[in-house]
Structures are given as structure tokens and as C-alpha cells.
SETI-158657 format. One record per residue (C-alpha): x, y, z; residue in three letters; residue number from 1. Coordinates in nm, 4 decimals. Example, Ala and Ser with C-alpha at 12.3 -4.5 7.8 and 13.67 -1.06 7.14 Angstrom:
pt px 1.2300	py -0.4500	pz 0.7800	aa ALA	i 1
pt px 1.3670	py -0.1060	pz 0.7140	aa SER	i 2
! end
This chain:
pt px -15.6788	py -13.6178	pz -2.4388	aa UNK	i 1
pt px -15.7840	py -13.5133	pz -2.1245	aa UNK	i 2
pt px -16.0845	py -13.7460	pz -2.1119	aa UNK	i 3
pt px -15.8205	py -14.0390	pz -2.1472	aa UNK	i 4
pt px -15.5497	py -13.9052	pz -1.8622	aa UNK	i 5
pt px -15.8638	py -13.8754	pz -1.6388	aa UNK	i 6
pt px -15.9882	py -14.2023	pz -1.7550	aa UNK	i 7
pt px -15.6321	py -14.3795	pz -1.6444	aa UNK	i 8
pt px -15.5959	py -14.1809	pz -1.3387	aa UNK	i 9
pt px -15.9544	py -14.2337	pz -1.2009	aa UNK	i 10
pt px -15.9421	py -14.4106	pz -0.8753	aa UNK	i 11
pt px -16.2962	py -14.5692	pz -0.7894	aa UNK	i 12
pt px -16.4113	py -14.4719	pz -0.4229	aa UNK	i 13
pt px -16.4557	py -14.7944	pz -0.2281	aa UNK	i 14
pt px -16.5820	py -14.7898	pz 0.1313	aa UNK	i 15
pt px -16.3574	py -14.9480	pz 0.3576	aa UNK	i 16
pt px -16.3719	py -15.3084	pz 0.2311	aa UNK	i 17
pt px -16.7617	py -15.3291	pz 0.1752	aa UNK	i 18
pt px -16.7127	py -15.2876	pz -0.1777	aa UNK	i 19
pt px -16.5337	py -15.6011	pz -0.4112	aa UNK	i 20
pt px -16.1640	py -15.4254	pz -0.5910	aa UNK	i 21
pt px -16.1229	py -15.6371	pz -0.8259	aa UNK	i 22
pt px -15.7693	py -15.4924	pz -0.8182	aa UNK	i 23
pt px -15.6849	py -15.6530	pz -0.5302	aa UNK	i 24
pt px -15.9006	py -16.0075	pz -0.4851	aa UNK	i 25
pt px -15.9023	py -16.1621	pz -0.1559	aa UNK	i 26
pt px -15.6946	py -15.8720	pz -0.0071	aa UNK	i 27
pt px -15.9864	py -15.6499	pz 0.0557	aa UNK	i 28
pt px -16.2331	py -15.8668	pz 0.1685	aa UNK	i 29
pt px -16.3300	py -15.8409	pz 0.5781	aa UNK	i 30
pt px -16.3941	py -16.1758	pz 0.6409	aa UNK	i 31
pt px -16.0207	py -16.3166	pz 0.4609	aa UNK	i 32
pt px -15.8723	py -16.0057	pz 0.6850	aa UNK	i 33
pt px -16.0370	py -16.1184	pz 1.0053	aa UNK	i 34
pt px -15.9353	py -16.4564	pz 0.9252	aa UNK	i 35
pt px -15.5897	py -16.3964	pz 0.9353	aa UNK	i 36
pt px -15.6120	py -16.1896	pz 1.2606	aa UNK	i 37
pt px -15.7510	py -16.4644	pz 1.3995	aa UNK	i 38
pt px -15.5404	py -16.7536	pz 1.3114	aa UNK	i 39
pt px -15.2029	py -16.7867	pz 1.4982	aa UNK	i 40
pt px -14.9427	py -16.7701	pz 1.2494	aa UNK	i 41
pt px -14.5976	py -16.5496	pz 1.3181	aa UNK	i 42
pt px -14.6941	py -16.1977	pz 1.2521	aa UNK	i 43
pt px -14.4698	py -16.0450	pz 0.9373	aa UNK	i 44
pt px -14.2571	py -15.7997	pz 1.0386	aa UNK	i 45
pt px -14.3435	py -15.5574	pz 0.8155	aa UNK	i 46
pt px -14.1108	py -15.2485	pz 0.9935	aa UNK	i 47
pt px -13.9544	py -15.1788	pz 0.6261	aa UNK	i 48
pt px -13.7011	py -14.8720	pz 0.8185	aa UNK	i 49
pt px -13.5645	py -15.1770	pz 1.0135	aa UNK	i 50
pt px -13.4903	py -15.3885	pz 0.7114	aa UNK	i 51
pt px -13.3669	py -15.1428	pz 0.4982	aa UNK	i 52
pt px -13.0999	py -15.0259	pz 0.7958	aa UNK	i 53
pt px -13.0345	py -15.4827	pz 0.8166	aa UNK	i 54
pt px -13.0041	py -15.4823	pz 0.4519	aa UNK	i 55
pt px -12.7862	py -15.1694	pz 0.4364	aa UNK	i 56
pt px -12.5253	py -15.2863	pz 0.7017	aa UNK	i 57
pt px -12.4971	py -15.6453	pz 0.5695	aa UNK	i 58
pt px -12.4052	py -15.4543	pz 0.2297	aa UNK	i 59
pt px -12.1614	py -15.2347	pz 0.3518	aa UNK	i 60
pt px -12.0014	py -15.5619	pz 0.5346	aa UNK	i 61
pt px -11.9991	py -15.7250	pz 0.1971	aa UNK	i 62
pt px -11.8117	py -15.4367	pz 0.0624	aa UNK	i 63
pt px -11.5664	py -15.4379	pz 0.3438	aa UNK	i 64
pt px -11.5061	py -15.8257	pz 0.3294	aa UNK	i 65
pt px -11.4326	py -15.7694	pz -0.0846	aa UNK	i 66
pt px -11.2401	py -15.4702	pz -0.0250	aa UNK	i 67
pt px -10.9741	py -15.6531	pz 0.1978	aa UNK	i 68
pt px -10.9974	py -15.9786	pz -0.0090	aa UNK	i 69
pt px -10.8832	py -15.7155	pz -0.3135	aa UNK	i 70
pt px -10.5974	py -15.5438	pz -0.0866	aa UNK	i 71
pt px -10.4457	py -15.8851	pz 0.0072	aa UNK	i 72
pt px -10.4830	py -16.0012	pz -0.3329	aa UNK	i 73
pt px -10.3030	py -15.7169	pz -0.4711	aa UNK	i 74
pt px -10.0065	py -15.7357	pz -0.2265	aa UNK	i 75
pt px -9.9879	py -16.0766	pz -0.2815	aa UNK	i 76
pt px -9.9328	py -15.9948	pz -0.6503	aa UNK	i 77
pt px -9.7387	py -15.7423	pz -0.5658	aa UNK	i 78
pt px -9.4758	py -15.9510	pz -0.4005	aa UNK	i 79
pt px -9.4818	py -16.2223	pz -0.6206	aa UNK	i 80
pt px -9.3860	py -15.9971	pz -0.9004	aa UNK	i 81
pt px -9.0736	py -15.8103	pz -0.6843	aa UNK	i 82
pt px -8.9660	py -16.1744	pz -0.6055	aa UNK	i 83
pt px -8.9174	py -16.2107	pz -0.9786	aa UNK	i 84
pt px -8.6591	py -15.9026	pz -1.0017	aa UNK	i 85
! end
């Protein structure tokens, strides 16, 4: 048992990109790296604190937007149904 948790938790030391992961493919590789630093393509933002906060307000507007679309709907109900008495 132990063997086997070692077995699936056994990372294998690679040194810094010299070695192949086949994990990974192309990913690890120096010379696909360098590539893309070279080339001139838009850099990905990859900031993940500023798209979570993005993500997080545009959610909370969507909740406000259905929110009031819910309150008008219900007093629109609302006074259709005193108009009937």
C-alpha cells in the first residue's frame, strides 16, 4: 500500500527544461519557450487577481440587473391583481 501511494505521488526531478516531461509536450521545451518570447504576439494577461475581481463585479451587476427586473415584475403583478378587486 504504501509502495503504490508513493508510486502515484512520485514527482520525477527534471532540471529546468533540459529534461523531455512527457506530461507536458511542447510546454517545457527551451527552444518552443524562446520562440514565443521572441515572436510579437499580444502578451496574455495572465494577472488571475485582476480577472477574478472583473469577473466578480460583472456578477454582482448581473445580480443587481435580475434583482430589479424581479422587483418591477412583482409590482407589476402586484397591481394588476389589485386592479382586479
Amino acid at each position: 500500500m504504501l509502495r503504490a501511494l508513493k508510486k502515484l505521488f512520485h514527482r520525477p526531478a527534471l532540471r529546468f527544461g533540459l529534461a523531455r516531461d512527457r506530461r507536458h509536450g511542447r510546454l517545457r521545451d527551451p527552444r518552443f519557450v524562446s520562440f514565443v518570447a521572441q515572436s510579437n504576439r499580444k502578451s496574455l494577461n495572465t494577472d488571475l487577481r485582476d480577472v477574478m475581481l472583473n469577473s466578480r463585479a460583472f456578477f454582482r451587476r448581473v445580480l443587481l440587473t435580475a434583482a430589479i427586473l424581479g422587483a418591477t415584475w412583482v409590482a407589476i403583478e402586484s397591481a394588476q391583481a389589485l386592479s382586479v378587486f
